[in-house]
C-alpha positions in Angstrom: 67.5 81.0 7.6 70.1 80.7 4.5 67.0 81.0 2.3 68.0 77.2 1.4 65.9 73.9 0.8 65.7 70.3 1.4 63.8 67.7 1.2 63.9 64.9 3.7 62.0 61.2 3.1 60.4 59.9 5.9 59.0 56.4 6.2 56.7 55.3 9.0 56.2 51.7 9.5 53.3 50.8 11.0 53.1 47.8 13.6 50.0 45.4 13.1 48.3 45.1 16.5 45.7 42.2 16.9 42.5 44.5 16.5 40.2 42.4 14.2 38.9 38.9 14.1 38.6 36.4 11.4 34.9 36.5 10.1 32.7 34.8 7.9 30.9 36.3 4.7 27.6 34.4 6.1 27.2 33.6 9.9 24.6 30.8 9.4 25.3 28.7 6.3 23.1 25.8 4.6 23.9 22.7 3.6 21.8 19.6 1.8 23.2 15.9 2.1 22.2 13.3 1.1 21.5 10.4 3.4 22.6 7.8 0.9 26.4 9.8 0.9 29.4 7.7 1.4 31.1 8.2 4.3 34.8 10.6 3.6 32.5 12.3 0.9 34.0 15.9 1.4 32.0 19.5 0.9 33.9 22.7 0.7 33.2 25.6 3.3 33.6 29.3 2.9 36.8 30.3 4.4 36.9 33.0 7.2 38.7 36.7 6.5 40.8 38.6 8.8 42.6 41.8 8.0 45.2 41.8 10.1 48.6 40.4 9.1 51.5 37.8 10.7 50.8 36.0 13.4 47.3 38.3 13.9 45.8 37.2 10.7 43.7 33.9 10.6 45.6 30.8 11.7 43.5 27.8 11.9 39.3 26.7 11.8 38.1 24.1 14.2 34.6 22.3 14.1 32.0 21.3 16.8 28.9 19.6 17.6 28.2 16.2 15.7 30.1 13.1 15.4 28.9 12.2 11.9 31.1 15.5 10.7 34.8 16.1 10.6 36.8 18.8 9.6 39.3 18.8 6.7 41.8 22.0 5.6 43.3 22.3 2.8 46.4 24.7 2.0 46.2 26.6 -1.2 49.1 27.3 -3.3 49.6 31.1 -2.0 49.4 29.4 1.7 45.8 30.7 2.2 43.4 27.1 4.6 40.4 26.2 2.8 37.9 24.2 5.2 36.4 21.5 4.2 33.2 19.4 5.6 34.2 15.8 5.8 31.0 13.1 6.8 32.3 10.8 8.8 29.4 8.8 9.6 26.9 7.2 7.8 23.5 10.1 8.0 20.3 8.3 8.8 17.2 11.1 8.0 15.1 8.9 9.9 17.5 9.1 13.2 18.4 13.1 12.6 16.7 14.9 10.0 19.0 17.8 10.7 22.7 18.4 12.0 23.8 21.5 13.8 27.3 22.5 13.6 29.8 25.6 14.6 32.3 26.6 12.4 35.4 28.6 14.4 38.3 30.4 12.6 40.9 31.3 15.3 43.5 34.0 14.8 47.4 34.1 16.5 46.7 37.0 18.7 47.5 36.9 22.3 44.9 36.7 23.0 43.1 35.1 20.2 40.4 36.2 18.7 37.8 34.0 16.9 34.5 34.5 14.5 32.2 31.4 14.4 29.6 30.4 11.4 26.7 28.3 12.4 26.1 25.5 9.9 23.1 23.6 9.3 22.9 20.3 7.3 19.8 18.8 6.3 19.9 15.3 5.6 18.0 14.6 2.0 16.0 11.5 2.3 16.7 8.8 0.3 15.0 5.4 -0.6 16.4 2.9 2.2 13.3 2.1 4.3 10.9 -0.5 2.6 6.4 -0.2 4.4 6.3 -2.4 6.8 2.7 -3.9 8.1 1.2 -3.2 11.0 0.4 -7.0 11.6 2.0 -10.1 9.1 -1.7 -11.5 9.1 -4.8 -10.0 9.7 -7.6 -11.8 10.6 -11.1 -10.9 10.7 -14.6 -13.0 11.1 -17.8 -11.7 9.5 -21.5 -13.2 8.9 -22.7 -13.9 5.9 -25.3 -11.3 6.2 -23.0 -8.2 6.5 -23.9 -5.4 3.5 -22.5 -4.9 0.4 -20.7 -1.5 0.6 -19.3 -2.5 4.4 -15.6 -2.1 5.2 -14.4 -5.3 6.5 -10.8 -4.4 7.6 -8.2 -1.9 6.6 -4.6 -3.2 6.8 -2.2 -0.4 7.8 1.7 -0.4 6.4 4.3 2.4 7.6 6.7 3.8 5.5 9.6 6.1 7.3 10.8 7.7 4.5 9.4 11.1 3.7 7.7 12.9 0.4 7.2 9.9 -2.7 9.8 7.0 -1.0 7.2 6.9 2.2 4.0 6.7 0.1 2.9 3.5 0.4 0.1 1.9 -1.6 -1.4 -1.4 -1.5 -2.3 -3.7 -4.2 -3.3 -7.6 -4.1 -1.0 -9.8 -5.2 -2.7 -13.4 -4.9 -6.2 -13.8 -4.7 -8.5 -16.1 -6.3 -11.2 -15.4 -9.4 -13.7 -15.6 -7.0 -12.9 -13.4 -4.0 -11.3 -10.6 -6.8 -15.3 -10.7 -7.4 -16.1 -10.0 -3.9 -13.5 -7.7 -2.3 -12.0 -4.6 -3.2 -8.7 -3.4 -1.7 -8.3 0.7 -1.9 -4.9 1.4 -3.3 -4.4 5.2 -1.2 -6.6 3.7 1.9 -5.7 -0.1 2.6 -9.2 -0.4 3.3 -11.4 -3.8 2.0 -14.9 -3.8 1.1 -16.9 -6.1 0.3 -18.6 -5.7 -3.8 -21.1 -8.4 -3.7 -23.3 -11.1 -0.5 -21.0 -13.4 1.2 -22.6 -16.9 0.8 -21.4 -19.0 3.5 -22.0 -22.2 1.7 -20.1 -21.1 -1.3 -16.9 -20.5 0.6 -16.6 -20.0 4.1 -12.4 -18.9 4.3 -11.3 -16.5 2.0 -7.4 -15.6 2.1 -6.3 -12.3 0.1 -2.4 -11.7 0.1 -1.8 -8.0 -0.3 1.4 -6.0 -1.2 2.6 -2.9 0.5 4.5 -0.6 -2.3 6.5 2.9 -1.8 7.3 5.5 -4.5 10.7 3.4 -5.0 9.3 0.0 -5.4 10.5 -1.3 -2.2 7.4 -3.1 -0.7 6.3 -5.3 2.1 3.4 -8.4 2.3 1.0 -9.7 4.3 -1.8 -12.1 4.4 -6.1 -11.1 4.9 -7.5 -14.3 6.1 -11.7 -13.2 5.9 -13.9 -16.1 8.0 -17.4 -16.1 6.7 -19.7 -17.5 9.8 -22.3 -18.8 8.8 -26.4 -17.0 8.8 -29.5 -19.6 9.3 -30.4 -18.1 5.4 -31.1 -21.6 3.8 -34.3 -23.7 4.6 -34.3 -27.4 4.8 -35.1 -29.6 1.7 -36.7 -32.5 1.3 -36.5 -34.9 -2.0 -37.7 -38.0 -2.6 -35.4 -40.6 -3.3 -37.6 -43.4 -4.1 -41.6 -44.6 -3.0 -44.4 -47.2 -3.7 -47.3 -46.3 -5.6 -49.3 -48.1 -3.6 -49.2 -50.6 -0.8 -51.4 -53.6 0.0 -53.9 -53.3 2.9 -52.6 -56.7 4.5 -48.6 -55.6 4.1 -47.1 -56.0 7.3 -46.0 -53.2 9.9 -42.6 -52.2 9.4 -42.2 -52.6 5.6 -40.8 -49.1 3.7 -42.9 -47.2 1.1 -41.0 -44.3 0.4 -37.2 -43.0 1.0 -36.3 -39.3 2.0 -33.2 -37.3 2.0 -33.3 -34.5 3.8 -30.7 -31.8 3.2 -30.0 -28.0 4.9 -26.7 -25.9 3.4 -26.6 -24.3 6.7 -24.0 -25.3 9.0 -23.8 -25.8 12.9 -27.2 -25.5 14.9 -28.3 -23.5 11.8 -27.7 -26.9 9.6 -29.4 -29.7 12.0 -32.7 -30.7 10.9 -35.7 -32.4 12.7 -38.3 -34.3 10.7 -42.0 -35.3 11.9 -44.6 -36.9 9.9 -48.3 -36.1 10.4 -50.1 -37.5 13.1 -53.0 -40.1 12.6 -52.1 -41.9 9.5 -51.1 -45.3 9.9 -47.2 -44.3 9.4 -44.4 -43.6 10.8 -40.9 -41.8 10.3 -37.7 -43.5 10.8 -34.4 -41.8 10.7 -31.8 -43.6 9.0 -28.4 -42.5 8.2 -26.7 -39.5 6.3 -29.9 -37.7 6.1 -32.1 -40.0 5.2 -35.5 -41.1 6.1 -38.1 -43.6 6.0 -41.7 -43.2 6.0 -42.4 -47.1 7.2 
C-alpha cells in the first residue's frame, strides 16, 4: 500500500510418512554351490532399497525355507546391513539338487512394510559318490556250444553323481592269458562276449574280476565267475596199450592178448563209455580198472 517491499523466507519441512517398501534390484536371484562347500562358507546377497527415511527406511532382512542356509548381516561403515548367505549344512546334490529360499527386508513402519526376493541355489555336483555294482559276484552258466559273437552277461554299476563324476566305465582288472583270449568286456556297455568256442575240457570255470571307474577315478569291483557245462562234442578213444602177435591154438581160456585204454574228454553222462567186442570170435571183453580193458 506504501509502495514498499519485503522479502520473507519460508521453509517447509516435510514429514516422511511410511509410503514405500524396501525392494530388491532382482526378485528371483541365482546362486551355484558347490556341494563339496564347507559348512560357515558365506556368499554375499544384494541388499534391499527403500526410499523412505528414519524409522520408515529398511530396518532388518530375515530368511526362510531351508535348514542348510542361515542368514548373516553385516553393518557397513556408513551403517547401511549387507545380507549375507551363510550354509549351515553340509549340501548333498544327490539328497536336493536345488534349494528354494525367500529373502525378506522389513522396514520400521507401523505397520511394516516388506519386499521379498526369491533365491534359488543349485547345488554343483561334486566327486563324492564312487559306482557301485549291481551285484558283488555275478554268476552265469553256459554250454560249451554257445556262439562266438553271444553276450554272456552284462554287469551293471551306478554312479549317482551327474555329468563326467557319474560316468562309469568298466575295465578288467585280473584275468588270466587265457580267458583275456576268450572274453571281451565293453568299456561304455559292461556287456561280455565271448571272442572265440568255449572248450569245456580246456577249462570249465573261468573267473574275470572287473573294475567299475567314474570320471574322478573313484571306482568299485566285482567278480564274473563264467561255468562252462559241458556239450557231448568229444567221441570216445580207444588206444592200444599193449597185444600178442599171436596166440597158440591150445592157450588156455582166460589168458590176455591185448590191453585197451579207453578214454572220452567229455564229462558226466556225456563222458561214460560202454565197450562191446564183436560177437562170434572166440573172445571176450573184460573191464578192468581206470579205463582199461582186456580182450581175454
Amino acid at each position: 500500500v506504501e509502495g514498499q517491499m519485503q522479502v520473507y523466507r519460508i521453509e517447509v519441512q516435510i514429514t516422511d510418512i511410511n509410503d514405500n517398501e524396501p525392494s530388491f534390484k532382482e526378485i528371483e536371484l541365482e546362486e551355484r554351490i558347490s556341494e563339496a562347500t564347507a559348512p560357515g562358507s558365506r556368499f554375499p546377497l544384494p541388499e534391499a532399497q527403500d526410499p523412505d527415511s528414519g524409522r520408515n527406511s529398511l530396518q532388518s532382512y530375515e530368511l526362510s525355507g531351508d535348514e542348510h542356509f542361515s542368514l548373516a548381516v553385516q553393518t557397513g561403515p556408513g551403517g547401511d546391513q549387507r545380507p549375507e548367505l551363510v550354509l549351515a549344512k553340509a549340501l548333498d546334490r544327490e539328497e536336493a539338487a536345488f534349494h528354494e529360499l525367500v529373502l525378506r527386508a522389513s522396514d520400521g513402519g507401523d505397520p511394516a512394510r516388506t519386499g521379498t526376493a526369491r533365491i534359488r541355489v543349485t547345488v554343483v555336483d561334486a566327486n563324492d559318490n564312487a559306482p557301485v555294482f549291481s551285484q558283488a559276484e555275478y554268476t552265469v552258466r553256459v554250454p560249451e556250444d554257445v556262439p562266438v559273437g553271444s553276450t554272456l552277461v552284462t554287469v551293471t554299476a551306478i554312479d549317482t553323481d551327474e555329468g563326467l563324476n557319474g560316468h562309469v566305465k568298466y575295465w578288467l582288472k585280473k584275468v588270466s592269458e587265457m580267458a583275456s583270449n576268450i572274453f571281451h568286456l565293453d568299456s561304455e556297455s559292461g556287456a561280455i562276449t565271448l571272442l572265440r568256442s568255449l572248450d569245456f575240457e580246456e577249462g570249465d570255470v573261468h573267473e574275470l574280476n572287473l573294475q567299475a571307474y567314474d570320471g574322478g577315478a573313484l571306482y568299485d569291483t566285482a567278480k564274473v565267475v563264467i561255468t562252462v557245462t559241458d556239450v557231448n562234442d568229444n567221441a570216445p578213444e580207444i588206444s592200444m596199450r599193449s597185444a600178442l602177435r599171436e596166440i597158440s591154438e591150445d592157450a588156455p581160456s582166460g589168458t590176455v592178448v591185448a590191453l585197451l585204454y579207453v578214454q572220452d574228454r567229455d564229462s558226466g553222462a556225456n563222458g561214460e563209455v560202454r565197450c562191446s567186442i564183436d560177437r562170434d570170435v572166440p573172445f571176450r571183453l573184460q573191464s578192468s580198472q581206470d579205463n582199461y580193458y582186456s580182450v581175454v
